[in-house]
C-alpha positions in Angstrom: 6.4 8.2 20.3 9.1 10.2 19.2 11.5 10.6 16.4 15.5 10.7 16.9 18.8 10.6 14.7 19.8 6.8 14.1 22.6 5.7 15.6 25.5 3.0 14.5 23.3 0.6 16.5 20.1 0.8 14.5 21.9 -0.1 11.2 20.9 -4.1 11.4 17.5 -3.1 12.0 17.6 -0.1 9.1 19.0 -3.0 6.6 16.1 -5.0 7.3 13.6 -2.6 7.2 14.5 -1.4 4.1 14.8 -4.8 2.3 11.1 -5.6 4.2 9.5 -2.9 2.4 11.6 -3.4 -0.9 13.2 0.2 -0.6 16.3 0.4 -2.4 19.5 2.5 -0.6 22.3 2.1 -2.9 24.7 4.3 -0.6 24.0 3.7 2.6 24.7 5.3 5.8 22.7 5.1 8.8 24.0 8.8 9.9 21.6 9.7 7.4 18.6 8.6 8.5 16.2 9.1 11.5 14.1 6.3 13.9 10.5 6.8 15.0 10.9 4.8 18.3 7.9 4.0 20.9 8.7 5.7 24.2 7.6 2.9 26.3 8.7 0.2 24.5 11.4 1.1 22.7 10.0 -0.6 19.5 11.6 1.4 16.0 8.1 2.1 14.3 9.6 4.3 11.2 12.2 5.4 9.6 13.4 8.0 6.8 16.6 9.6 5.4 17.4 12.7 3.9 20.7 12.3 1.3 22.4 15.3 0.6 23.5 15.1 -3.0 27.5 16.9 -3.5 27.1 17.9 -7.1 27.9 21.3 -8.4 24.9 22.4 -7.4 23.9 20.4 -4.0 20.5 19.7 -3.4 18.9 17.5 -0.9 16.3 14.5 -1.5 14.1 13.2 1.4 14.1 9.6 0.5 13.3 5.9 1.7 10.6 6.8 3.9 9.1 3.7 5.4 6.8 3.0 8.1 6.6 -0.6 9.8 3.1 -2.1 9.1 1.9 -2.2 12.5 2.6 1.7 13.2 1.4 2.7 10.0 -2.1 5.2 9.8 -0.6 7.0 12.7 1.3 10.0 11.9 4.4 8.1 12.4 5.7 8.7 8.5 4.6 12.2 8.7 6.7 13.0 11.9 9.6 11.2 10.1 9.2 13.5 7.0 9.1 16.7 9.5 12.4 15.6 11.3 14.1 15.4 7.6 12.8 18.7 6.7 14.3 20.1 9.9 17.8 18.2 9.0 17.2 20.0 5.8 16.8 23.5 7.1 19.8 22.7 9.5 22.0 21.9 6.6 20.8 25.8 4.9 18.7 24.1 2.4 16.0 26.4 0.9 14.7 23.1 -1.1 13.7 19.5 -0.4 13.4 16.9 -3.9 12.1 13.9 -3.6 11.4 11.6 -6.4 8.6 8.6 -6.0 4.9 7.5 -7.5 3.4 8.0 -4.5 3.3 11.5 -4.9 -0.8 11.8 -3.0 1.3 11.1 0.4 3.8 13.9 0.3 1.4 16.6 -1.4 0.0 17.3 2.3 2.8 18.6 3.2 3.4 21.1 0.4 5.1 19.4 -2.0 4.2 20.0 -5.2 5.1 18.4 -8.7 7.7 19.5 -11.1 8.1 18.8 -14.8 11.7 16.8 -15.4 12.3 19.7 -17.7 11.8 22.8 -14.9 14.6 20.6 -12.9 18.4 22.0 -12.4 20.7 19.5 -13.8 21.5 17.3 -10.7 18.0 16.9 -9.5 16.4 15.7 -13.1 19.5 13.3 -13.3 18.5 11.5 -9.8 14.8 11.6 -10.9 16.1 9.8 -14.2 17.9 7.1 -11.8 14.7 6.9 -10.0 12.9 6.0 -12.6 14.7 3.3 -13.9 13.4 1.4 -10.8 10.3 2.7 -10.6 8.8 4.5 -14.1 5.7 6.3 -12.3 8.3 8.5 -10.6 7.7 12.5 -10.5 9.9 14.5 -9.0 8.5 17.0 -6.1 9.8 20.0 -4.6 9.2 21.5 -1.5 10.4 24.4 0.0 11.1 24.3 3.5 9.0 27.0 4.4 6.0 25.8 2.9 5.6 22.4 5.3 3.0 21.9 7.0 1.7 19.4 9.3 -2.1 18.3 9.3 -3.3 18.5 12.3 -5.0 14.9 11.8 -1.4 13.1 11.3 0.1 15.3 14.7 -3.0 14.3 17.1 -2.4 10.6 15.9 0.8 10.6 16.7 0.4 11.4 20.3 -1.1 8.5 21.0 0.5 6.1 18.5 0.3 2.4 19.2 0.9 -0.8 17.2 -2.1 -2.0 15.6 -1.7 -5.3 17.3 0.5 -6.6 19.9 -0.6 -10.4 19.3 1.4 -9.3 15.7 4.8 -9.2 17.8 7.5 -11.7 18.0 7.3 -14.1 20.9 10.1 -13.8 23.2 13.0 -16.5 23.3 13.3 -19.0 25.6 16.0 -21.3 26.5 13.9 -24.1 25.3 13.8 -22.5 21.7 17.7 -22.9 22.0 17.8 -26.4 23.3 18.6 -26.0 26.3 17.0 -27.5 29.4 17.2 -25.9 32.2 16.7 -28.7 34.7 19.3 -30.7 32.6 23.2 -30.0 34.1 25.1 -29.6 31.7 29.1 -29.2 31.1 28.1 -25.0 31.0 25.3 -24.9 33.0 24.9 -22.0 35.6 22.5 -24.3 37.5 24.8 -25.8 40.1 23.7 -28.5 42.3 25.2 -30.0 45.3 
């Protein structure tokens, strides 16, 4: 398992994740994001992005975080989180926002809750667009230095695996096309003589 930039390619499969798991990218742009993809597979297990906000004061929100549900329990949202905060350190950001209820999942890393009002102006603006989607919204603020990775989350995701293979799509056939292969037909490849 490891975790990579996304590429122009992955953007069907980012589209579709996101409306899966009902995750809401109004602007986006698949540079943005990164892909947890199994090595030996090549299955996309997770995905996250990290949206650099150009106001007069920039800031940067890791946001639409998501974790396909057979990969999920195994570190694989918490590798994606550390690969933003690296994009975030890379770009010379002291500070990562992000803005969601589910606030229990990103305090392990050493984000901690802010009051809207403690906010600089951009920042509690976003949270306020947040919220109008989802009202349990905080805002949370880390700053780079202070991630940290349990150890729990990096040992599982060394030996990540879906939680079921009988879960995965069959493979297509011919057959599921219409197609007979012992049939000639006007484009078949099967020539007789």
């Amino acid at each position: 398992m490891y975790v990579r930039d996304a590429k122009n390619r992955d953007e069907v499969w980012l589209l579709d994740s996101l409306e899966e798991l009902g995750l809401d990218d109004g602007s986006f742009r698949s540079r943005d994001y990164v892909i947890a993809l199994d090595e030996e597979s090549g299955e996309k297990a997770g995905f996250g992005r990290i949206r650099v906000h150009k106001t007069d004061e920039p800031f940067c929100e890791l946001t639409c975080v998501g974790v396909s549900e057979r990969w999920r329990g195994q570190g694989v949202g918490a590798h994606v989180v550390e690969r933003l905060v690296d994009r975030a350190a890379a770009e010379e950001f002291e500070t990562v926002y992000g803005f969601t209820s589910d606030h229990g999942y990103c305090a392990q890393f050493g984000f901690e809750a802010v009051d809207a009002e403690d906010l600089p102006e951009g920042p509690r603006q976003r949270l306020d667009r947040v919220r109008e989607v989802d009202g349990d919204a905080i805002a949370l603020r880390l700053d780079r230095e202070a991630f940290s990775m349990p150890e729990r989350l990096r040992e599982r995701f060394k030996v990540a695996a879906p939680a079921s293979a009988g879960d995965a799509e069959p493979e297509l056939t011919a057959e599921d096309f219409g197609y007979d292969e012992e049939t000639p037909t006007k484009y078949s490849t099967n020539l007789r003589r």
